[in-house]
C-alpha positions in Angstrom: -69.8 -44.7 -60.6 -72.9 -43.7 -61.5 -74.1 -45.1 -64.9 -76.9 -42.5 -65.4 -73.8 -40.2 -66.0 -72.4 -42.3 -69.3 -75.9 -40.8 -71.6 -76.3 -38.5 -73.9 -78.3 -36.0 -71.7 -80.7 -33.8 -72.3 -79.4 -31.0 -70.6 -81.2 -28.1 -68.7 -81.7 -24.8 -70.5 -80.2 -25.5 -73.2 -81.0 -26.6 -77.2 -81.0 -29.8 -78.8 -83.0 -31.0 -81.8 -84.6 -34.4 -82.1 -86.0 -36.2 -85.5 -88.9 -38.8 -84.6 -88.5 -41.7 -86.8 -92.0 -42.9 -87.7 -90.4 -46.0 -90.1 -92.8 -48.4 -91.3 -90.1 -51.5 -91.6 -86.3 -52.3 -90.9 -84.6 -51.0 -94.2 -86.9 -47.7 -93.9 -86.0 -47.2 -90.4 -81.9 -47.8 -90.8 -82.2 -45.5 -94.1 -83.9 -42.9 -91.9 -81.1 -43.5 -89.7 -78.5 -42.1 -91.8 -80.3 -39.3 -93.0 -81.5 -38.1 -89.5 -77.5 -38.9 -88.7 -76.3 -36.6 -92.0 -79.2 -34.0 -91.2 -76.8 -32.9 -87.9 -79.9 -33.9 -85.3 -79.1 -34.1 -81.7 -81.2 -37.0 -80.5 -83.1 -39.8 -82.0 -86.7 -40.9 -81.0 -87.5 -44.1 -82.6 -91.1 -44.2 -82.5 -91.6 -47.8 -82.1 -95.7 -47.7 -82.2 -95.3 -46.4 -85.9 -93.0 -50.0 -86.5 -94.8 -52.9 -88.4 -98.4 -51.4 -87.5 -97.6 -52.6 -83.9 -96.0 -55.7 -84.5 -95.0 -58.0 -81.5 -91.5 -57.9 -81.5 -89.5 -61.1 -79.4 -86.9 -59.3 -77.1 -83.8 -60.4 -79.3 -85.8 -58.7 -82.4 -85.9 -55.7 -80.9 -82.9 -55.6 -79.2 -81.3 -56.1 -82.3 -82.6 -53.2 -84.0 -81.8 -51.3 -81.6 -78.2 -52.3 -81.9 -78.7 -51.7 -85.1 -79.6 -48.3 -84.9 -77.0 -47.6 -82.5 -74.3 -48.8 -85.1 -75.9 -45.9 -87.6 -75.6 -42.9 -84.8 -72.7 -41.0 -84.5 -73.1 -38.4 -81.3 -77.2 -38.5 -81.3 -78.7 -39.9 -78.4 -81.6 -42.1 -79.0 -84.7 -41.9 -77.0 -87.6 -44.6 -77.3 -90.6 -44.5 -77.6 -93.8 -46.5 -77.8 -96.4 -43.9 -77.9 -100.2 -44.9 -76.1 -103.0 -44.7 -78.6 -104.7 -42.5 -75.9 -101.8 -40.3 -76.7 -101.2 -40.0 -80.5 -99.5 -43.3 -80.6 -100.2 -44.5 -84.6 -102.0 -47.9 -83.2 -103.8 -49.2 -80.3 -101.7 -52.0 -78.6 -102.3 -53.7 -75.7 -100.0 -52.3 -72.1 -98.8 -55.7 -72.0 -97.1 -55.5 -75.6 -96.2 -52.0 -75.2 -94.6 -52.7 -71.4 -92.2 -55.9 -72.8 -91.3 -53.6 -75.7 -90.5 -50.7 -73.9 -88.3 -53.1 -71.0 -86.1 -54.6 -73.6 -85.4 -51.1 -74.9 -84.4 -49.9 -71.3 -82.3 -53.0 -70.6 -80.4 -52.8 -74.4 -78.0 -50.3 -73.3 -79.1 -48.5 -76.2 -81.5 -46.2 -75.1 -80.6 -43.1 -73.5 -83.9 -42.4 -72.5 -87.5 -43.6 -73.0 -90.3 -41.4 -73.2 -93.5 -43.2 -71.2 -97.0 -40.6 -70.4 -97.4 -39.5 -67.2 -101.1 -40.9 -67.1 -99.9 -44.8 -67.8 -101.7 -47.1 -65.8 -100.2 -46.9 -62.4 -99.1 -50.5 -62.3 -98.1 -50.6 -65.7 -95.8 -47.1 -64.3 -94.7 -48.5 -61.8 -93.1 -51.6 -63.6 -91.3 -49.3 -65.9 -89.6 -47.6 -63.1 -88.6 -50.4 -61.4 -86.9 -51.1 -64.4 -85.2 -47.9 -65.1 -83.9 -47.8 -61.4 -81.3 -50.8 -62.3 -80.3 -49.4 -65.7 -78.8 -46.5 -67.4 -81.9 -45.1 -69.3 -83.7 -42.0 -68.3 -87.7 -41.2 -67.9 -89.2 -38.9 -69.9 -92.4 -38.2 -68.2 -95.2 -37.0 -71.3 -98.5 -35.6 -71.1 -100.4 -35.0 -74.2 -103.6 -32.0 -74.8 -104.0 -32.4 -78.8 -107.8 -30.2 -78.1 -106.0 -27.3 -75.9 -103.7 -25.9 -73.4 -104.2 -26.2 -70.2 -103.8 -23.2 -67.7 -101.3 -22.6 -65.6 -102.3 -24.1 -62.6 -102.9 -27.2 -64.2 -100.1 -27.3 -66.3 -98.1 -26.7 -63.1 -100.3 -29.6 -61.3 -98.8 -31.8 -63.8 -95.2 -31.0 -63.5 -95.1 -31.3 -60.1 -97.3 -34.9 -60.7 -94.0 -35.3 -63.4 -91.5 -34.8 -60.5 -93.8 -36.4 -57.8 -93.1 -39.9 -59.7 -89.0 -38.8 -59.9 -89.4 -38.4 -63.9 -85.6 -37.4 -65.2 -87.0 -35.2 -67.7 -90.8 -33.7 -67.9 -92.5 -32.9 -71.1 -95.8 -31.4 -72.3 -97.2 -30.9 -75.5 -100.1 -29.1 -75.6 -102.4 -27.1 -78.5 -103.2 -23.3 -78.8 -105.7 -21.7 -80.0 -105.1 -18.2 -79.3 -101.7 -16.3 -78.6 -102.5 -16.1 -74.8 -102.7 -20.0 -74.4 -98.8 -19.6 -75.8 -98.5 -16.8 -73.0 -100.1 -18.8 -70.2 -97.5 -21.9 -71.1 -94.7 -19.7 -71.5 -95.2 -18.1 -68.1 -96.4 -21.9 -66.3 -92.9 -23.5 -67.9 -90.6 -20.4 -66.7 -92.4 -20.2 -63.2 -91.8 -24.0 -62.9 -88.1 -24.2 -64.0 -87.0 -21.9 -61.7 -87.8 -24.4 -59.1 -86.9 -27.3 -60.9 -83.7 -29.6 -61.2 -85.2 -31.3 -64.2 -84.8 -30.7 -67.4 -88.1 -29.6 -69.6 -89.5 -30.4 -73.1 -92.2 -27.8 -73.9 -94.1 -27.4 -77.2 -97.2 -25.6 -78.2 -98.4 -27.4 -81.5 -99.4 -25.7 -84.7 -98.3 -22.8 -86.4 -99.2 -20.6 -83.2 -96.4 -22.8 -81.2 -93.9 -21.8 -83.7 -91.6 -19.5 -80.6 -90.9 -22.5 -78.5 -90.0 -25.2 -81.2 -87.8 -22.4 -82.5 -86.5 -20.9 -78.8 -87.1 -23.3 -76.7 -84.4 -22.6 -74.2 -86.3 -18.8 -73.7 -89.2 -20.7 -72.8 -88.7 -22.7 -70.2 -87.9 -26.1 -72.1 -84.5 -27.7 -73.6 -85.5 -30.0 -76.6 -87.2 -29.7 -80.1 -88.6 -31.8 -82.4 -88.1 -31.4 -85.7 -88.7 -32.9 -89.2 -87.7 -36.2 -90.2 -89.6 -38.2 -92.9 -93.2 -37.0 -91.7 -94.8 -34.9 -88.8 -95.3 -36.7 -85.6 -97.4 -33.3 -84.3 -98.8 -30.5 -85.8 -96.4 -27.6 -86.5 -93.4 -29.5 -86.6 -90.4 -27.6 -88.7 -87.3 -28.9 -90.4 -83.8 -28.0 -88.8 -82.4 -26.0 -91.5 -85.8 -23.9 -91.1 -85.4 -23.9 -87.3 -81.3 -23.1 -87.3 -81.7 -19.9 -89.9 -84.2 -18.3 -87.9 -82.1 -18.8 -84.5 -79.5 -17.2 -86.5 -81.8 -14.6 -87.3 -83.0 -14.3 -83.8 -79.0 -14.1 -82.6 -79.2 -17.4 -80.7 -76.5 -18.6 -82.5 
């Protein structure tokens, strides 16, 4: 059996909603639990570098938080994360803290996925993966542009850099500025799932990006992120907001 199978998978094509949790401490974090839980979310992301201001964790500290967690969810999946500084991640921590952190999480058989950037140090990478390969969490490959939006060819460069380094899913977030940077990734993420096995997470931030947090699945991508207790990225909208207007568009 293959134990990949037994996730909660982000599927190809097709919606799901996820509510970052950027808790500052244990009883916030469980609290925002339950409400992402009673809010009707899809997925999960526990965004562990917004935790304690970075605290050093011991595995069986984490671990049990993560079980903790778990215990709260009802059909959410749960991905991890422990965001780079050089990425938006809330603090700077050292790879070393960041890597042990991130290896308990993919051993807990907690996490369905962990979300790790593309342009980690290549040792640092290459540690992770070693690690997923033995367990049932999935790679979500990331890559970051908070100043703009790359064109097409890059943006297709990194995708196939994303699937290069066997990444289970392959995300980019990216700012606009005008409506044909939303254009140029629209056409870049449809072009490149055509070809692709892999699912795709695709969001142009800011009030520009507001078509693919709402549609994702028309362009090109699978999974948005929506309001929990505070914006992780610009132009982030609450699920009620986001499930009237895909009523309104006749997506549902």
């Amino acid at each position: 059996m293959n134990i990949k199978n037994e996730i909660k998978l982000i599927e190809k094509n097709k919606f799901a909603s996820c509510i970052p949790l950027i808790s500052a401490d244990k009883s916030e974090l469980l609290a925002d639990v339950k409400a992402a839980v009673e809010n009707g979310c899809d997925f999960l992301e526990w965004r562990r570098d917004y935790f304690m201001k970075g605290a050093i964790l011991k595995p069986e500290e984490e671990l049990n938080i993560l079980k903790e967690i778990k215990k709260r969810m009802k059909t959410q999946g749960l991905i991890y994360t422990y965001r780079s500084h050089l990425e938006g991640g809330a603090y700077e921590t050292a790879d070393a803290i960041r890597e042990a952190s991130i290896k308990t999480a993919i051993e807990s058989d907690v996490a369905d996925y962990v979300d790790v950037e593309l342009e980690s140090n290549d040792l640092f990478l290459a540690r992770i993966r070693d690690v997923i390969k033995n367990n049932r969490t999935q790679w979500i490959a990331s890559h970051h542009n908070f100043n703009r939006t790359p064109n097409t060819q890059e943006i297709e460069k990194l995708y196939l850099s994303m699937e290069a380094k066997n990444a289970d899913v392959l995300k980019l977030a990216v700012m606009p500025h005008t409506s044909e940077d939303i254009r140029h990734l629209i056409i870049a993420n449809l072009l490149h799932n055509e070809g692709s096995k892999s699912p795709m997470i695709n969001i142009a931030m800011g009030s520009l990006g507001g078509i693919t947090r709402i549609a994702p699945e028309l362009c090109g991508g699978s999974m948005t992120y929506v309001l929990g207790t505070g914006k992780t990225a610009p132009g982030q909208m609450n699920l009620v907001e986001i499930i009237a207007l895909r009523e309104k568009l006749g997506l549902i």
